[in-house]
C-alpha positions in Angstrom: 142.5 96.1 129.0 138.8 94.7 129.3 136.9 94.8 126.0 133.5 95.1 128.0 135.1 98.4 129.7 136.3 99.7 126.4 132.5 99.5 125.0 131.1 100.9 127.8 133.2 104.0 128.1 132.3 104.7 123.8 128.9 103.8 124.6 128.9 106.7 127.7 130.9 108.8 125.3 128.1 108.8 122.9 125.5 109.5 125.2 127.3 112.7 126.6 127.6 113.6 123.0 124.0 113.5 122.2 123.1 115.3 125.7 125.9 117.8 125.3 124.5 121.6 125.4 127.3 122.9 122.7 129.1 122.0 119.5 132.6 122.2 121.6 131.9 119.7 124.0 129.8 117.4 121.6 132.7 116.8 119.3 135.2 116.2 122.5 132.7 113.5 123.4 132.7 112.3 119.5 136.3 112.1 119.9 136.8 110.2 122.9 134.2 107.4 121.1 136.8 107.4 118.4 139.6 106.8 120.5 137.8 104.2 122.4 136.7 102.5 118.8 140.6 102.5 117.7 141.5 100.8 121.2 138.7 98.9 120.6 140.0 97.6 117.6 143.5 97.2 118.1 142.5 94.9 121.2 140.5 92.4 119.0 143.7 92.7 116.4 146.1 91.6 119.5 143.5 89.1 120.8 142.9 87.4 117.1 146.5 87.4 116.1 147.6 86.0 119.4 144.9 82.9 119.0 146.4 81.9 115.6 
């Protein structure tokens, strides 16, 4: 998976969340940001253990 793709789609995710119009739809936003963070982070993991 692209890194670049992975920050664009939290950074997207964010925005909805500010713009969203109620609490239920704010926090599903907030929560695809976090899943995008963890894959986020589990792709820099991969990539820094596999240039060791």
């Amino acid at each position: 998976m692209d890194l670049n793709y992975l920050y664009h789609r939290r950074g997207k995710s964010l925005l909805m969340a500010a713009r969203a119009s109620c609490e239920r739809s704010r926090t599903a936003h907030l929560d695809l940001a976090r899943g995008y963070v963890a894959q986020i982070a589990e792709l820099r993991r991969a990539r820094a253990e596999d240039a060791a």
